[in-house]
C-alpha positions in Angstrom: 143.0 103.2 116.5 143.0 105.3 113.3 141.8 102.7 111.3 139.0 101.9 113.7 138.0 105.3 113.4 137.9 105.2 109.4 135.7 101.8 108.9 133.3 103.3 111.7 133.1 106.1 109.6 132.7 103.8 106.3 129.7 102.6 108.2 128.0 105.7 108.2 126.5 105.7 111.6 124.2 108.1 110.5 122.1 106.4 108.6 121.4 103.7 110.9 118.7 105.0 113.2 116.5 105.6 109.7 116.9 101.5 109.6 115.2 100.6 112.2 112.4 103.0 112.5 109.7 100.3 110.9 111.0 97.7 113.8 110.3 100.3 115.9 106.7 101.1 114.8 106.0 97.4 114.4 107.2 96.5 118.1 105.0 99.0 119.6 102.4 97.3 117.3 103.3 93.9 118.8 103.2 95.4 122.4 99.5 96.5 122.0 98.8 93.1 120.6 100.3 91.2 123.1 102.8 90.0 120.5 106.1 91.4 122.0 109.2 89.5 122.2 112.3 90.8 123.9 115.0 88.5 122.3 112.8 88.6 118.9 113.0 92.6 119.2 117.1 93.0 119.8 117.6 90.2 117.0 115.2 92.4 114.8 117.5 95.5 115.4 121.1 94.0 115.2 119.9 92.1 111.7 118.4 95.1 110.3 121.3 97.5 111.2 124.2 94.2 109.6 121.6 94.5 106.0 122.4 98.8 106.3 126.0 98.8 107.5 126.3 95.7 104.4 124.6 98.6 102.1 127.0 101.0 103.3 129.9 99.0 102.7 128.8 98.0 99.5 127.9 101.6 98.0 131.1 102.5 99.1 132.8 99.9 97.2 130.7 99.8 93.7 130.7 103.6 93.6 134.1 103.8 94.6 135.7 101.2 92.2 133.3 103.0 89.0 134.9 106.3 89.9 131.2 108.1 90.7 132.7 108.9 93.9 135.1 111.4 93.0 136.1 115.3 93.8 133.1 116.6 92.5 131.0 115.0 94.8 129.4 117.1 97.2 128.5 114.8 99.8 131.1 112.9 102.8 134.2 111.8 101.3 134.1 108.1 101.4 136.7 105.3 102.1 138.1 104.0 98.6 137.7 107.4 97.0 140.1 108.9 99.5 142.4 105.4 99.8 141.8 105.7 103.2 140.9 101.9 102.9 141.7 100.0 99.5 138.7 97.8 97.3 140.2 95.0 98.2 140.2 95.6 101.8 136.2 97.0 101.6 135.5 93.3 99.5 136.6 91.6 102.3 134.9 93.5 104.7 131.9 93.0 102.8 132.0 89.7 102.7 132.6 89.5 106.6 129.3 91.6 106.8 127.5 89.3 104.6 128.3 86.2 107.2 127.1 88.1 109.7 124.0 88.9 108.2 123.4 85.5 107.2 123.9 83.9 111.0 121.7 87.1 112.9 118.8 85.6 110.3 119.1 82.8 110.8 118.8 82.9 114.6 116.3 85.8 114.1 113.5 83.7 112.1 114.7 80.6 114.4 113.7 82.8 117.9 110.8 84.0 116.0 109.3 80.7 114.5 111.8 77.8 115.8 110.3 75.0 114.0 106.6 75.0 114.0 105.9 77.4 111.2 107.9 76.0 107.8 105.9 77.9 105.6 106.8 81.0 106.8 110.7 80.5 107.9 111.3 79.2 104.2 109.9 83.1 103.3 111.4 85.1 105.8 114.6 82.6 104.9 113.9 84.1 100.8 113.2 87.9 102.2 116.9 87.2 104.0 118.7 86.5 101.0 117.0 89.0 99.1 117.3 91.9 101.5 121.3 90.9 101.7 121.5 90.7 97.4 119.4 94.3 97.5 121.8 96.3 99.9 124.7 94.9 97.4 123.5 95.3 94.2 122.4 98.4 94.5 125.8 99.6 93.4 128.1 96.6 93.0 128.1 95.2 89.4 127.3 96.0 86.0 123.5 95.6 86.0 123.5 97.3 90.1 119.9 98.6 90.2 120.6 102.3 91.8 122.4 102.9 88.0 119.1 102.0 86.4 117.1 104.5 88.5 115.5 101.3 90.4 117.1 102.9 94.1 113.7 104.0 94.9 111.3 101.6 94.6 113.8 99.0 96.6 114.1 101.5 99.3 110.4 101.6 99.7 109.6 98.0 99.6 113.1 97.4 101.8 112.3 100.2 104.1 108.6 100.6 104.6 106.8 97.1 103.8 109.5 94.5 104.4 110.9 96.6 107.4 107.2 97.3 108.8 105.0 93.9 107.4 107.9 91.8 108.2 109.0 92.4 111.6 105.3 92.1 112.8 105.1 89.0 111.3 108.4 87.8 113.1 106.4 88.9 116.0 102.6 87.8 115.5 103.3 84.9 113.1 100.3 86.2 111.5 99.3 89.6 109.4 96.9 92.2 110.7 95.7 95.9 108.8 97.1 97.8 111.5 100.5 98.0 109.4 100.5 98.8 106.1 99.3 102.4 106.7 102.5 102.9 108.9 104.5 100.5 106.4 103.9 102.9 103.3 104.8 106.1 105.4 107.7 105.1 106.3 108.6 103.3 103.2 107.8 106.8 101.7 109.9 109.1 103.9 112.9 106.5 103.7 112.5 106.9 99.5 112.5 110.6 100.3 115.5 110.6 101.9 117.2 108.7 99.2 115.4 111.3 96.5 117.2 114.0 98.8 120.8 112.4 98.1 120.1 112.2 94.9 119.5 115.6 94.4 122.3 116.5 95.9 124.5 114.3 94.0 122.9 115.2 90.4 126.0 116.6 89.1 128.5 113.8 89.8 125.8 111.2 89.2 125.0 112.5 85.7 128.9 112.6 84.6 129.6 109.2 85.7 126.5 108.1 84.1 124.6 106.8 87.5 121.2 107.4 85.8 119.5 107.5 89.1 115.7 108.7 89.3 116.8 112.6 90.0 119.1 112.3 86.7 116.4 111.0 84.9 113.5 113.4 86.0 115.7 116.7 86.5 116.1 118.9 89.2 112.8 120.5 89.1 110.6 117.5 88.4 112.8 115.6 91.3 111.6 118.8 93.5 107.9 118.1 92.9 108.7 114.1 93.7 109.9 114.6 96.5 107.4 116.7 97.8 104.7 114.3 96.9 106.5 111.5 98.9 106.6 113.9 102.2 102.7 115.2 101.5 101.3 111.3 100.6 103.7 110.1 104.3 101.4 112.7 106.3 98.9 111.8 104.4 98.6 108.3 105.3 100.4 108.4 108.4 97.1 111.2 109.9 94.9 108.8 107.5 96.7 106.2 110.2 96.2 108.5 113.6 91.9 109.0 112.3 90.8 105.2 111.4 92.7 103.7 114.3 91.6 107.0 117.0 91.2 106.3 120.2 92.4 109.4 122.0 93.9 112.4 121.4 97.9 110.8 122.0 97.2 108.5 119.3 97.9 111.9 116.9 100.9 112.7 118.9 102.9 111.9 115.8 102.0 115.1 113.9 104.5 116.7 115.9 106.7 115.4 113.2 105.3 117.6 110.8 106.5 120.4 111.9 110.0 119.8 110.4 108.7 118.3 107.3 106.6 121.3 106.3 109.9 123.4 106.7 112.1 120.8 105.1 109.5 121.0 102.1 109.6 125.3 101.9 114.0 124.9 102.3 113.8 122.0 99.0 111.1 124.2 96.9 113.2 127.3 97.4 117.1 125.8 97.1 119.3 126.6 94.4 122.5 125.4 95.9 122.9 121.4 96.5 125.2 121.6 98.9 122.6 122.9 101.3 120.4 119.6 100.8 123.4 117.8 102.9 122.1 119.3 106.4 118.7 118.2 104.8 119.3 114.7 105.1 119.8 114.4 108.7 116.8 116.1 109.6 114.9 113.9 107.3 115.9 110.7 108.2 115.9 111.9 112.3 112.1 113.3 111.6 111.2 109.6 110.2 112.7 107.9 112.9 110.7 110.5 115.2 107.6 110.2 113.5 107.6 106.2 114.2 108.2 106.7 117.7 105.6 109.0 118.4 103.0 106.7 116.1 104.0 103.6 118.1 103.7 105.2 121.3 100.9 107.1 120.7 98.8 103.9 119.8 99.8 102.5 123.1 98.6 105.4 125.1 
């Protein structure tokens, strides 16, 4: 039972609902299209939250076995830097994770297209592999992109325009303008939360030589980043709530300003990065908020 307890942990349950907040924006899109697929909807969810547990797995494993997670990180313990599970054991769980991935797309774009539309189940086929090669290289291996500063931009297209475009195509077989606002805010926030751990992790991150965006930049330049991705996601998502207006619920969604605007003032005026930890939950809880309250209030 222990050891049940410990790989849930590994998992990071935490991060999950941030996964799935642009499957739930583009279902509600689906629904007021007349798109919506039950079966194409739970398959949506379970592959998208296999590709972040696989992440998880994965970061704890490359950062584990290069020694960035270490005692001078500020953030969770993690599995292999406590022993708690050894690299060998997370490898093979990985690998596990990866089969499972693999089979929940593959019935995913089957359900959504079955075998009518070739053209577009050979690209959701290629986005797949790709989202399952991202979540692992984005620690594991020499060349792993979130060493090279490269985190962020994969977040955002993983996050906001695969996770947004993607499942709306899964559901309308087609593309439609309605998205891409809602894609690049929550593409935006989802970078801004990994900005956030960053920050936080600066210090162990720049002595093991994970030259992540934050290291590169600096604390005080990262500061002014991250505030510009929060300020352009209102931006676009009120930019969103005005061209598509219909009534006043459609701007219910600025309700999740609120904590934004007060997780901005608590970033500008920190000086202690262990108190961007707390931060992170109410990030990622505010994005997954925020598409809730955009997808519903388009339907109302």
């Amino acid at each position: 039972m222990k050891k049940v307890s410990i790989w849930i942990s590994t998992m990071r349950l935490r991060t999950l609902p941030l996964s799935i907040s642009g499957i739930i924006l583009a279902s509600c899109f689906a629904v007021y299209n007349g798109y919506f697929n039950w079966l194409v909807c739970v398959l949506a969810v379970l592959t998208t939250l296999s590709f972040q547990i696989l992440s998880n797995l994965a970061n704890d494993y490359g950062d584990g076995i290069k020694g960035t997670d270490n005692n001078q990180r500020i953030g969770p313990e993690r599995a292999i830097q406590t022993g708690t599970i050894s690299p060998e054991e997370m490898f093979n769980a990985i690998k596990i994770n990866v089969l499972i991935s693999i089979v929940l797309s593959c019935l995913l774009i089957f359900t959504a297209f079955g075998v009518k539309n070739f053209l577009l189940t050979v690209v959701f086929f290629l986005l797949g592999i790709a989202s399952i090669v991202a979540a692992i290289r984005y620690t594991v291996g020499s060349s792993a992109y979130g060493y090279r500063g490269l985190g962020d931009f994969y977040v955002f297209v993983f996050f906001g325009l695969v996770s947004v475009v993607g499942c709306y195509v899964l559901y309308a077989k087609t593309l439609d303008h309605v998205v891409f606002l809602p894609a690049l805010t929550i593409g935006l926030l989802s970078t801004a939360v990994l900005n956030l751990n960053n920050m936080r992790d600066i210090v162990s991150d720049e002595k093991s030589d994970k030259k992540t965006l934050v290291v590169s930049l600096g604390i005080s330049k990262a500061k002014k980043y991250h505030i510009a991705l929060i300020v352009l996601a209102m931006v676009f998502s009120f930019l969103f709530g005005i061209l598509y207006y219909t009534s006043i619920y459609n701007l219910i969604f600025v309700i999740a300003y609120i904590p934004l605007v007060s997780h901005i003032k608590r970033v500008v005026h920190n000086t202690d990065a262990k108190l961007l930890d707390p931060e992170l939950k109410k990030v990622a809880l505010t994005t997954v908020l925020l598409a809730i309250l955009m997808g519903i209030g388009h339907l109302l």
